[in-house]
N, CA, C and O atoms as a printed pandas DataFrame, in Angstrom:
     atom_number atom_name residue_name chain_id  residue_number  x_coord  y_coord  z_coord
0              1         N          UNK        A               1    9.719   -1.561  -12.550
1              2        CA          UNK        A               1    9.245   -2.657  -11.725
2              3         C          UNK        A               1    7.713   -2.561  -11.628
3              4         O          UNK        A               1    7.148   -1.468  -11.590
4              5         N          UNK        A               2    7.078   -3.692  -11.591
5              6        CA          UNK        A               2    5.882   -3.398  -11.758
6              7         C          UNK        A               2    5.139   -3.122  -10.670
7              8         O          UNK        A               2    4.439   -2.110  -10.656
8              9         N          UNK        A               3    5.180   -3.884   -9.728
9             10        CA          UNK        A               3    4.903   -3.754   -8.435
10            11         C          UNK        A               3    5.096   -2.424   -8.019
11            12         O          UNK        A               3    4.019   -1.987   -7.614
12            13         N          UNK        A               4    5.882   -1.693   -7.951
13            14        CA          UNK        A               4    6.534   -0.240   -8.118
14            15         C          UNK        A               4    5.163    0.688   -8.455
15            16         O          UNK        A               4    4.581    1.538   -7.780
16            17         N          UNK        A               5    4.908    0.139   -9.811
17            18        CA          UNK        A               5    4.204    0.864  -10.731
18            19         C          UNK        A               5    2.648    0.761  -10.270
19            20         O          UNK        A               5    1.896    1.733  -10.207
20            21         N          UNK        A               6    2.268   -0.663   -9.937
21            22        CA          UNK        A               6    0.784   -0.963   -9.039
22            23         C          UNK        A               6    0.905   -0.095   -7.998
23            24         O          UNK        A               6   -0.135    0.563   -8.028
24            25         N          UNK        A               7    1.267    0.108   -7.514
25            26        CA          UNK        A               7    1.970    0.720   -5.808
26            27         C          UNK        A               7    1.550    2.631   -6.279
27            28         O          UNK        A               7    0.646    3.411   -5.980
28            29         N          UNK        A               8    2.577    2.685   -6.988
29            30        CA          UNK        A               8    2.348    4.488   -7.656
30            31         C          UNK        A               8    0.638    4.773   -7.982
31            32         O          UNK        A               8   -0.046    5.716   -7.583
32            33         N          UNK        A               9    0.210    3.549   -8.890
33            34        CA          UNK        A               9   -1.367    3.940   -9.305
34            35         C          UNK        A               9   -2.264    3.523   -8.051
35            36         O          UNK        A               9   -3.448    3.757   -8.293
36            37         N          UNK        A              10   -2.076    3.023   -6.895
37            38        CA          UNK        A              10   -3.005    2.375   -5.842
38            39         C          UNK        A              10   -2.936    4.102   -5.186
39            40         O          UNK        A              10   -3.944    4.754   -4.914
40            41         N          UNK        A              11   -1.320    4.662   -5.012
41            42        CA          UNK        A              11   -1.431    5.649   -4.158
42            43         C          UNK        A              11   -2.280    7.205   -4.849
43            44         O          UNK        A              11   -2.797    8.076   -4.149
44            45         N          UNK        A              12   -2.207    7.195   -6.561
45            46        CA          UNK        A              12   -3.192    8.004   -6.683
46            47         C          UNK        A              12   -4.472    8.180   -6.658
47            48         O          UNK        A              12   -5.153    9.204   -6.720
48            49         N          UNK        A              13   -4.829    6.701   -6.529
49            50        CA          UNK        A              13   -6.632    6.058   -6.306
50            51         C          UNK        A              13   -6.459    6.718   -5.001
51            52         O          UNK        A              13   -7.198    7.693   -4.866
52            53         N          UNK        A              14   -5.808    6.498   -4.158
53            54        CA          UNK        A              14   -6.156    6.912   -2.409
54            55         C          UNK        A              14   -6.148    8.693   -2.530
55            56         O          UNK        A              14   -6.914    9.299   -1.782
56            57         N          UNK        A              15   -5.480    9.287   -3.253
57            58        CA          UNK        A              15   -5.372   10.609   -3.167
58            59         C          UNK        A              15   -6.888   11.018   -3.462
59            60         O          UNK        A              15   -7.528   11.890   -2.875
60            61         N          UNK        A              16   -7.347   10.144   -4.566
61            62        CA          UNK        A              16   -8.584   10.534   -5.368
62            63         C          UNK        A              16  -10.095   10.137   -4.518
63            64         O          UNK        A              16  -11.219   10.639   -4.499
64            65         N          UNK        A              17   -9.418    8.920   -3.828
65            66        CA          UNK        A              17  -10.925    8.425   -2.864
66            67         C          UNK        A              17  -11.369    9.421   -1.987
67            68         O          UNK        A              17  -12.491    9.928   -1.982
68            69         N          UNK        A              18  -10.104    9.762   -0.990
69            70        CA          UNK        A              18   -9.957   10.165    0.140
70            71         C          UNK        A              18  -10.606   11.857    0.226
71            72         O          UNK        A              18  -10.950   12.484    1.228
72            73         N          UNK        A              19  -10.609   12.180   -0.887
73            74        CA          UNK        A              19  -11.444   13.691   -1.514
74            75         C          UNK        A              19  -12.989   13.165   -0.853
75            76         O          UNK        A              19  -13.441   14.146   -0.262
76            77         N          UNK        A              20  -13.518   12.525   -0.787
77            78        CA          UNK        A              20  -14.956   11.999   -0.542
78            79         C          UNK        A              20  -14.922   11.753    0.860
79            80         O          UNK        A              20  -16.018   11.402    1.294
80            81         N          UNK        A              21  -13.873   11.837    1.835
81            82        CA          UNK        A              21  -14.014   11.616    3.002
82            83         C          UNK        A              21  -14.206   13.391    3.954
83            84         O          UNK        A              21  -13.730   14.522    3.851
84            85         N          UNK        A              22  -15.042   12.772    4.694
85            86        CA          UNK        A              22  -15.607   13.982    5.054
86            87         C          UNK        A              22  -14.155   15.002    5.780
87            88         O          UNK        A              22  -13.086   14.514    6.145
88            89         N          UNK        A              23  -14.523   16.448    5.828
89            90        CA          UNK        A              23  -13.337   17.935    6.058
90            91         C          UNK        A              23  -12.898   16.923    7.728
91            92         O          UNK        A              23  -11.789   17.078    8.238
92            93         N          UNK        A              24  -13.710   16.180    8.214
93            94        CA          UNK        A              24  -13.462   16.108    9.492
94            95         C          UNK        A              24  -12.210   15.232    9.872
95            96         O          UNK        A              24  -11.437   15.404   10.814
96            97         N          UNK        A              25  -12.199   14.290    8.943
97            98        CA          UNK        A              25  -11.452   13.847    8.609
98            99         C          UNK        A              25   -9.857   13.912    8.219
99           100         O          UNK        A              25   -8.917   13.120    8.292
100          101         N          UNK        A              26  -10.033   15.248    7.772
101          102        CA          UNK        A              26   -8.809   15.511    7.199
102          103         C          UNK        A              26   -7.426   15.647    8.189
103          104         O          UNK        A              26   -6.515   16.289    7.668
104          105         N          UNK        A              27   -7.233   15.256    9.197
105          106        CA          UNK        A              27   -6.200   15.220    9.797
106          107         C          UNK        A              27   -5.943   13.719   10.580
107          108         O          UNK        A              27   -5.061   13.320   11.339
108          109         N          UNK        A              28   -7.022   13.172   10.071
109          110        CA          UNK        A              28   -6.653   11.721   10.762
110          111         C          UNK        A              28   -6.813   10.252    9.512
111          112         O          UNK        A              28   -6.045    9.400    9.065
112          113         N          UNK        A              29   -8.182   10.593    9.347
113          114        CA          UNK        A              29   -8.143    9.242    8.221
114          115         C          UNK        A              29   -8.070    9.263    6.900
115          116         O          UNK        A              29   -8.105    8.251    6.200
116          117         N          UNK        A              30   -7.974   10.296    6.531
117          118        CA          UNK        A              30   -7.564   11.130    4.895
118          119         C          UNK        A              30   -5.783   11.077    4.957
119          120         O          UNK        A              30   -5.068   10.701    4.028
120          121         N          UNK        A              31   -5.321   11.554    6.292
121          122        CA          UNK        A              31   -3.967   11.953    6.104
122          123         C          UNK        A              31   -3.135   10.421    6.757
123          124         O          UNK        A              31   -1.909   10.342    6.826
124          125         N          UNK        A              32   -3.959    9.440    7.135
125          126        CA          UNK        A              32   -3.480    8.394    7.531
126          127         C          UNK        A              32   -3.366    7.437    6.094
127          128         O          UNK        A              32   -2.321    7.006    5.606
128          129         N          UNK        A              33   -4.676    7.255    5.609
129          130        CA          UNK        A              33   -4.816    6.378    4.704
130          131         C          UNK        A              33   -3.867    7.214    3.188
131          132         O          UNK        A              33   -3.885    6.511    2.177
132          133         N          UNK        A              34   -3.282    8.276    3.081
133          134        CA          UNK        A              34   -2.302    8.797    2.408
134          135         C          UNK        A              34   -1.174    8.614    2.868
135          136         O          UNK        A              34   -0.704    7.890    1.990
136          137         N          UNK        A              35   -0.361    8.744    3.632
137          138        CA          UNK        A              35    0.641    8.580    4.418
138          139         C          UNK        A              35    0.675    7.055    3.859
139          140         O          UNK        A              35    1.401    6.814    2.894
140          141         N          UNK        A              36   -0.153    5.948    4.493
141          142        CA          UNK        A              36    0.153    4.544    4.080
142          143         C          UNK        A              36    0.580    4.516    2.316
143          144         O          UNK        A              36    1.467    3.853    1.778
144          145         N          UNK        A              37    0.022    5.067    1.958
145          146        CA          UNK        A              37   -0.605    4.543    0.514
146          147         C          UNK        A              37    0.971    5.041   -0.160
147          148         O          UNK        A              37    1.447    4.375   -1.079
148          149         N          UNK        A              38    1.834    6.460    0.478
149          150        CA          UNK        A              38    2.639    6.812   -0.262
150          151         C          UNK        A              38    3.627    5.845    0.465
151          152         O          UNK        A              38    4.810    5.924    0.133
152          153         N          UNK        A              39    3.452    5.405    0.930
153          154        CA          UNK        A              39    4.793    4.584    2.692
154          155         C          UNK        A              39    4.968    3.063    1.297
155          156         O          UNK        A              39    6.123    2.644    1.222
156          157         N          UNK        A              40    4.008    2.405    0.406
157          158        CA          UNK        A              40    4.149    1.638   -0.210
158          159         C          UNK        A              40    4.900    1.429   -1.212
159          160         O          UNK        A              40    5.367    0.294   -1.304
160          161         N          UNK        A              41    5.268    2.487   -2.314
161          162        CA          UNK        A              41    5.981    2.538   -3.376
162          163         C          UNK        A              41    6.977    3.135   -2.556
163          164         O          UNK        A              41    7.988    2.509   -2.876
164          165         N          UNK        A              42    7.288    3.922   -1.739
165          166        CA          UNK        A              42    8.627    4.700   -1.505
166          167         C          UNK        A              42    9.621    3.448   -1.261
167          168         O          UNK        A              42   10.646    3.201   -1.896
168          169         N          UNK        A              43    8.920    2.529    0.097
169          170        CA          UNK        A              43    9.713    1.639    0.600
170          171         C          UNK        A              43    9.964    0.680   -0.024
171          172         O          UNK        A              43   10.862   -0.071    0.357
172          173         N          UNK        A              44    9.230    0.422   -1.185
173          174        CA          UNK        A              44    9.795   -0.442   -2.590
174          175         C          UNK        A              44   11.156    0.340   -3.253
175          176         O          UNK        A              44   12.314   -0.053   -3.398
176          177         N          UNK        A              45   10.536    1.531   -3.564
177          178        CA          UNK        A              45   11.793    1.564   -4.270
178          179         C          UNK        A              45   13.179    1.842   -3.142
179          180         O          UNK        A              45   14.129    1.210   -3.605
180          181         N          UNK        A              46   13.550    2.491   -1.977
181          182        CA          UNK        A              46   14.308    2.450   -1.449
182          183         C          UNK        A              46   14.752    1.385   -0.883
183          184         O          UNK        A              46   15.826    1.543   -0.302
184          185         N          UNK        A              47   14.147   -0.001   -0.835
185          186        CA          UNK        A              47   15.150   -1.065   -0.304
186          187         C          UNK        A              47   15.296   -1.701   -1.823
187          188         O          UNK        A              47   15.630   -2.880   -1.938
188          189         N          UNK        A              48   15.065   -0.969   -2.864
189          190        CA          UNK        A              48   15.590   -1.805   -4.559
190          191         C          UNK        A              48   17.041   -0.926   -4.546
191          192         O          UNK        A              48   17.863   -1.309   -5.378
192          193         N          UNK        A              49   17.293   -0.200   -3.998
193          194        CA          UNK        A              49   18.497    0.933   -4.380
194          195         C          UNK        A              49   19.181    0.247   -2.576
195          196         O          UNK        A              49   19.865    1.209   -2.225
196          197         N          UNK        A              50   19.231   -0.208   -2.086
197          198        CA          UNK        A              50   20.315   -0.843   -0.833
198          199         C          UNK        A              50   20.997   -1.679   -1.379
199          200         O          UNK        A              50   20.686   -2.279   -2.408
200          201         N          UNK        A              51   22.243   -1.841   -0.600
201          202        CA          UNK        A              51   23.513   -2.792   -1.062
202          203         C          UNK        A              51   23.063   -4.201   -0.590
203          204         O          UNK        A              51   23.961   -5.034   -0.713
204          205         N          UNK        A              52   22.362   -4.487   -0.282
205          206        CA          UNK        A              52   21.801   -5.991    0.520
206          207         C          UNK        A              52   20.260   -6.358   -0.192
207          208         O          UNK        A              52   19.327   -5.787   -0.755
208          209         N          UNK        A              53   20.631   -7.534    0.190
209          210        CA          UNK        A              53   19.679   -8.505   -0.075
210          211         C          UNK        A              53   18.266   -8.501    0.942
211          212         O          UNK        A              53   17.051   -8.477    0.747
212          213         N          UNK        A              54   19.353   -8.545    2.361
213          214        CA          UNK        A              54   18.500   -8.384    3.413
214          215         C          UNK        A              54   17.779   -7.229    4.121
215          216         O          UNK        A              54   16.822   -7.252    4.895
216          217         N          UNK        A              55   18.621   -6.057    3.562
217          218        CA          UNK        A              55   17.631   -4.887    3.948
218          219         C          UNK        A              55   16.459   -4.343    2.770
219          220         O          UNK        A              55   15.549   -3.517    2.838
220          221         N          UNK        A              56   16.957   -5.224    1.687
221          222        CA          UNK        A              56   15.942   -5.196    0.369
222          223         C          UNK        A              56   14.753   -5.785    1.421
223          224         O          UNK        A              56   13.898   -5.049    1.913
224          225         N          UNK        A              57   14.835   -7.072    1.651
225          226        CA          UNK        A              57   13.540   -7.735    2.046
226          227         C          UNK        A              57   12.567   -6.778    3.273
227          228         O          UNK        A              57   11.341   -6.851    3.200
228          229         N          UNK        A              58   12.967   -6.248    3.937
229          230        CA          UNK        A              58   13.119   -5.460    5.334
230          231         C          UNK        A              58   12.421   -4.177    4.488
231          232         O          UNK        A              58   11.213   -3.996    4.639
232          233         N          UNK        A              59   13.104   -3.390    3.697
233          234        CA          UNK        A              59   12.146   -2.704    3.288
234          235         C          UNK        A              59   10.680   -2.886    2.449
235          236         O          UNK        A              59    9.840   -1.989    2.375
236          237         N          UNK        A              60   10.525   -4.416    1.746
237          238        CA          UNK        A              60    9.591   -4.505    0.986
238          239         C          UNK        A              60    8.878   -4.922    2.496
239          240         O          UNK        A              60    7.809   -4.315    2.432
240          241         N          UNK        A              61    8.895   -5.463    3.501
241          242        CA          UNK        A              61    8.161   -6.167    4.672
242          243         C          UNK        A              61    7.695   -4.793    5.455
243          244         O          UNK        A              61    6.767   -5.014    6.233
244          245         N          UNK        A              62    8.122   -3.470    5.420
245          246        CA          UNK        A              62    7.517   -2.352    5.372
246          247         C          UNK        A              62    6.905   -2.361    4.582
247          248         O          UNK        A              62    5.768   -2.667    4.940
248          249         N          UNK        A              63    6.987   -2.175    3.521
249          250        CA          UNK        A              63    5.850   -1.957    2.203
250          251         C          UNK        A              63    4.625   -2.929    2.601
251          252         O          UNK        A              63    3.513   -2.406    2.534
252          253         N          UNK        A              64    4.668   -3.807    2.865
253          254        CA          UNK        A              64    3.586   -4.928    3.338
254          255         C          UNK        A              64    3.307   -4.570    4.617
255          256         O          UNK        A              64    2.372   -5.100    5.218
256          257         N          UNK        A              65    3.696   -4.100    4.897
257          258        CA          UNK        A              65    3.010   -3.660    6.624
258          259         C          UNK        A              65    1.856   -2.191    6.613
259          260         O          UNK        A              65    0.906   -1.955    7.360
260          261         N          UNK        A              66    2.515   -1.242    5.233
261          262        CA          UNK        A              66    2.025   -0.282    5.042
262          263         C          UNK        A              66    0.537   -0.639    4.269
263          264         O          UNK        A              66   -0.582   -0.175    4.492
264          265         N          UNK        A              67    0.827   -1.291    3.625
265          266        CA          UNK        A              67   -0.392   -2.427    2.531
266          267         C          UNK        A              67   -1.185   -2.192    3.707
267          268         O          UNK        A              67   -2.084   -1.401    3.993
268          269         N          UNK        A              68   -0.526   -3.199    4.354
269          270        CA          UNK        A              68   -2.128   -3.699    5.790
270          271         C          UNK        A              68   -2.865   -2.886    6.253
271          272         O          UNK        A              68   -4.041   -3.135    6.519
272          273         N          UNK        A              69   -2.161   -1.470    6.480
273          274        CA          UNK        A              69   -2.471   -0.559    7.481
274          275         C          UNK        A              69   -3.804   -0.077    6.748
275          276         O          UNK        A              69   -4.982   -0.020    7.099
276          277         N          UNK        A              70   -2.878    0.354    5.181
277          278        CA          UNK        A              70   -4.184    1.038    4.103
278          279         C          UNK        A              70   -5.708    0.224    3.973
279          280         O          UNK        A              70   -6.805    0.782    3.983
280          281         N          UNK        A              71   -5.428   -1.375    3.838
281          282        CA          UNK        A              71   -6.325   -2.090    3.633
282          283         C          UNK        A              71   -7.195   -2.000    4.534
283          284         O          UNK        A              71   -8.383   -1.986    4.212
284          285         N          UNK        A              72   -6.651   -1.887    6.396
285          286        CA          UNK        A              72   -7.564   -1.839    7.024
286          287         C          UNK        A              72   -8.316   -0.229    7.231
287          288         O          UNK        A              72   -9.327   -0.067    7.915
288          289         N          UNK        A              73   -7.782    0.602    6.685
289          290        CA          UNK        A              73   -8.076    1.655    6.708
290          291         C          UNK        A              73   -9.541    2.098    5.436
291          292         O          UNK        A              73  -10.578    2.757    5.505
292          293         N          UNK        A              74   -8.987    1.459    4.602
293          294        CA          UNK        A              74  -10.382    1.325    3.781
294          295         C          UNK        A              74  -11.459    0.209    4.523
295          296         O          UNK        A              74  -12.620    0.522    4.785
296          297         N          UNK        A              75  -11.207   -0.378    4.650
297          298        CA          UNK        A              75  -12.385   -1.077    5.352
298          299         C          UNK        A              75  -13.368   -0.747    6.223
299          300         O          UNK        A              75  -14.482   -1.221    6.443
300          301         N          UNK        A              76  -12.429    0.623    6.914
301          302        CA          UNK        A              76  -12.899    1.508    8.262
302          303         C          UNK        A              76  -13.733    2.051    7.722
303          304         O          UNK        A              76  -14.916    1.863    8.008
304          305         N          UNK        A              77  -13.324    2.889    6.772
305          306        CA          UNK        A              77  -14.063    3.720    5.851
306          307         C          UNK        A              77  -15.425    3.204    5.456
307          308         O          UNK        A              77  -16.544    3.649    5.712
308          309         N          UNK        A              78  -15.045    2.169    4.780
309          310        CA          UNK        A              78  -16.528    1.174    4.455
310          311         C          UNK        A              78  -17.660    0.948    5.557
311          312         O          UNK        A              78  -18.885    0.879    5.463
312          313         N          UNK        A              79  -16.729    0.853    6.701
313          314        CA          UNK        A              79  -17.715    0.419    8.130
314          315         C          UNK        A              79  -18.482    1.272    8.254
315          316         O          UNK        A              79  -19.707    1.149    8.292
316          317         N          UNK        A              80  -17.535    2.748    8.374
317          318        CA          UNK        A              80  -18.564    4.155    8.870
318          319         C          UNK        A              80  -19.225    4.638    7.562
319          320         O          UNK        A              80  -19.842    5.703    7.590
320          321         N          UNK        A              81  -19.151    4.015    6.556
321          322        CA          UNK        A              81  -20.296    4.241    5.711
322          323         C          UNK        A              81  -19.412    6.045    4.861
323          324         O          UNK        A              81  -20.108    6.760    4.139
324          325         N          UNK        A              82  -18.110    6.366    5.131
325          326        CA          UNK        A              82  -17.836    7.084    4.652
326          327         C          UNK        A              82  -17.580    6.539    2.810
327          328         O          UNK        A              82  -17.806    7.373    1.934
328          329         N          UNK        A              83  -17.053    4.944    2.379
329          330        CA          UNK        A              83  -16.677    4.544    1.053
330          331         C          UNK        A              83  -17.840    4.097    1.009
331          332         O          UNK        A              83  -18.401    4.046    2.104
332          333         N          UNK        A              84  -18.671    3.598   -0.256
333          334        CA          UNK        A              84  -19.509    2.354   -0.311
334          335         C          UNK        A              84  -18.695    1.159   -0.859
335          336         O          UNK        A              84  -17.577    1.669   -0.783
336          337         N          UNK        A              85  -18.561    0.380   -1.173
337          338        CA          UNK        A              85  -18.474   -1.560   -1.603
338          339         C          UNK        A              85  -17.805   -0.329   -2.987
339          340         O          UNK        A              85  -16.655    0.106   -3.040
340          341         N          UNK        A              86  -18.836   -0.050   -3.868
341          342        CA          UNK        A              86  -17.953    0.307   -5.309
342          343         C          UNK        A              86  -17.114    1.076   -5.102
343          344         O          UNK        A              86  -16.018    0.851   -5.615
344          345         N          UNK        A              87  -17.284    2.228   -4.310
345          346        CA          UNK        A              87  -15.923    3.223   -4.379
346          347         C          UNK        A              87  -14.562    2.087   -4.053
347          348         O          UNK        A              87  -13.582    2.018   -4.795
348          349         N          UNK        A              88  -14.727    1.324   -2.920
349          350        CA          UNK        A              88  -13.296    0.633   -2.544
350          351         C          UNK        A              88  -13.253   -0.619   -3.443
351          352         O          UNK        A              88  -12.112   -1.040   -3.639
352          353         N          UNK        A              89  -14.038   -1.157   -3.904
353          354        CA          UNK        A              89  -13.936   -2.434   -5.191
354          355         C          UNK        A              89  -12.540   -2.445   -5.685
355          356         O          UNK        A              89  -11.754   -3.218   -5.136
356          357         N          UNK        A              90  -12.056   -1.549   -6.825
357          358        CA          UNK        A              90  -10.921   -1.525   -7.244
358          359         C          UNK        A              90   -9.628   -1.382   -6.468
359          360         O          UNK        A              90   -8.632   -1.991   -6.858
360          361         N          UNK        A              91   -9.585   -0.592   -5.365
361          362        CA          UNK        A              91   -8.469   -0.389   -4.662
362          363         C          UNK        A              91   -8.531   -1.968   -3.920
363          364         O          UNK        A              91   -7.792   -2.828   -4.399
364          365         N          UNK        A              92   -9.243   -2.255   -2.986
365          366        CA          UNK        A              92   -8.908   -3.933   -2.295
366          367         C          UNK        A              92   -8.504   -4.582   -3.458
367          368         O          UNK        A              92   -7.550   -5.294   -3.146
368          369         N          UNK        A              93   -8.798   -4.712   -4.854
369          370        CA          UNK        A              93   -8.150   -5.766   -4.940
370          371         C          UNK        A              93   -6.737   -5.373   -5.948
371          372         O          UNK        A              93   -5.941   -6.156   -6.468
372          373         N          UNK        A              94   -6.762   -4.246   -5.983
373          374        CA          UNK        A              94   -5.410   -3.580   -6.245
374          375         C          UNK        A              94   -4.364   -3.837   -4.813
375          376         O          UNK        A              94   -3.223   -4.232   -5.052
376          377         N          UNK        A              95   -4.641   -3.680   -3.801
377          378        CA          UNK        A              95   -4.205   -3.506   -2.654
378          379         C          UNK        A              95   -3.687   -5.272   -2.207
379          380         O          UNK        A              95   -2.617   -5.644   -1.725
380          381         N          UNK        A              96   -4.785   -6.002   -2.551
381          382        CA          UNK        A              96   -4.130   -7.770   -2.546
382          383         C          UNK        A              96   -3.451   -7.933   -3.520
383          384         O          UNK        A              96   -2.465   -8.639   -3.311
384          385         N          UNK        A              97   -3.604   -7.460   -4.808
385          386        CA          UNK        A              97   -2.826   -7.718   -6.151
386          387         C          UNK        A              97   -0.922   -7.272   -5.481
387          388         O          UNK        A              97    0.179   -7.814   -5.582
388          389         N          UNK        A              98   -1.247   -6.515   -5.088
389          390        CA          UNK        A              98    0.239   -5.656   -4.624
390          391         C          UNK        A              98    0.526   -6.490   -3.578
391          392         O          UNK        A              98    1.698   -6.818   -3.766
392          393         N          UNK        A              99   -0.018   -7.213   -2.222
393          394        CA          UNK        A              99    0.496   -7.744   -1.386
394          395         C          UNK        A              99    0.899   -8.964   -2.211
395          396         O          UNK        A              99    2.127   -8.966   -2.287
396          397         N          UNK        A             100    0.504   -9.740   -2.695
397          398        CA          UNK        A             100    0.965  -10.331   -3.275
398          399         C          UNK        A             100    2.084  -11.214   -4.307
399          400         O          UNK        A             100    2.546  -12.353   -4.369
400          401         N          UNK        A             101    2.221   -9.555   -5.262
401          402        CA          UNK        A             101    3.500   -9.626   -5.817
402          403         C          UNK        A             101    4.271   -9.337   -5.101
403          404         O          UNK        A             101    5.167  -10.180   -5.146
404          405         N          UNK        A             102    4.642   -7.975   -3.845
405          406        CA          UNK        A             102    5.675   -8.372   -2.560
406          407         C          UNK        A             102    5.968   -9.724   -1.649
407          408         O          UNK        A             102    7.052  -10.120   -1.219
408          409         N          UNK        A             103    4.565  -10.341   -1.484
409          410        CA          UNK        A             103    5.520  -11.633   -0.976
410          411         C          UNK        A             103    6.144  -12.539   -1.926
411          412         O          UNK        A             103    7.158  -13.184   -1.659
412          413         N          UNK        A             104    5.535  -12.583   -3.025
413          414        CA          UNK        A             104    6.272  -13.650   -4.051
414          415         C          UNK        A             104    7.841  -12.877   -4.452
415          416         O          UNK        A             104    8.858  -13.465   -4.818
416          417         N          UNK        A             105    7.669  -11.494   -4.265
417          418        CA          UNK        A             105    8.923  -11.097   -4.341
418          419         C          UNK        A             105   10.234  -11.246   -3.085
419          420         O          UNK        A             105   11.436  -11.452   -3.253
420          421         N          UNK        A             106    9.491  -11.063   -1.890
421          422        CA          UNK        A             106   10.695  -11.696   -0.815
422          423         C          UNK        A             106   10.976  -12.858   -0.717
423          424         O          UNK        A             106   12.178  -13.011   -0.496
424          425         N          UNK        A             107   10.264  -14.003   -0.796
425          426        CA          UNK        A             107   10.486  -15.717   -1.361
426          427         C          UNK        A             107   11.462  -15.848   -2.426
427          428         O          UNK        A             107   12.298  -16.751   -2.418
428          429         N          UNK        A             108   11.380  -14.943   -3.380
429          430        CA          UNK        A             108   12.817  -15.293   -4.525
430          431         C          UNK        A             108   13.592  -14.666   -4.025
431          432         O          UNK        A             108   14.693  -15.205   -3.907
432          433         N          UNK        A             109   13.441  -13.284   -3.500
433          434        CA          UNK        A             109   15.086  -13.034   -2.914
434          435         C          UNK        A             109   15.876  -13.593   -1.770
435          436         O          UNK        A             109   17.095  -13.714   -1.644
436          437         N          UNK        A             110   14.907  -13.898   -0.982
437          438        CA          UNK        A             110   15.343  -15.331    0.054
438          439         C          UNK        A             110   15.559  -16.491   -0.441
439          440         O          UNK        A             110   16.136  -17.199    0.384
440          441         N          UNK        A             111   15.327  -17.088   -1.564
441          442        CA          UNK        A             111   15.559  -18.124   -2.380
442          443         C          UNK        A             111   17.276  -17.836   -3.148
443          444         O          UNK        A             111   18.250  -18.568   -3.321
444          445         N          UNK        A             112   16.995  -16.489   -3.432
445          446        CA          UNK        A             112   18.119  -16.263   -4.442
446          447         C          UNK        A             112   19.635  -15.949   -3.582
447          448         O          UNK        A             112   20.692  -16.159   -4.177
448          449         N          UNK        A             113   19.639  -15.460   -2.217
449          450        CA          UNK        A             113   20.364  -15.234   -1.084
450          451         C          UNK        A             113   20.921  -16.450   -0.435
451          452         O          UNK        A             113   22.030  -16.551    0.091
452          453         N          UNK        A             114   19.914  -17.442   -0.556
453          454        CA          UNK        A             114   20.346  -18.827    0.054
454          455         C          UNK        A             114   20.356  -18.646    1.718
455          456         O          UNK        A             114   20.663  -19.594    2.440
């Protein structure tokens, strides 16, 4: 799945950014903005493996909730001047690329559920 697969490479960009965030860090916005980043592909693939339609959607609407959290979490980063604009460039729009294909993906399975 591809989305799956965007999701897996967004969460090793965050493993790799988050090295640049200062030691002080390391128990709140290093281990937050990881936590999200892995919370995205897991909850993809565990509501693709449920017997429902509807707890499929429920888990990808986690996955999109986790999206948000990360997105605003880089942004934070950007604020306090810990990322610059280029370090987070690729991840935001990896990070919309992925919200994206999750909502177009709960619209067909709500389409396809009736």
């Amino acid at each position: 799945m591809i989305v799956w697969q965007k999701a897996m490479d967004l969460t090793v960009l965050i493993y790799k950014i988050t090295i640049k965030l200062p030691k002080e860090e390391i128990y709140s916005l290093t281990n937050q903005m990881r936590r999200s980043a892995v919370s995205i592909p897991s909850n993809i693939a565990e509501g693709q493996v449920r017997n429902s339609t509807k707890e499929y959607i429920q888990f990808l609407r986690i996955a999109q909730g986790s999206r948000a959290e990360l997105e605003t979490q880089i942004l934070i980063c950007q604020k306090i001047g810990y990322l610059s604009d280029v370090d987070i460039f690729d991840i935001i729009n990896l990070t919309e690329e992925i919200g994206k294909m999750i909502s177009s993906m709960i619209v067909k399975l709500k389409n396809k559920d009736g």
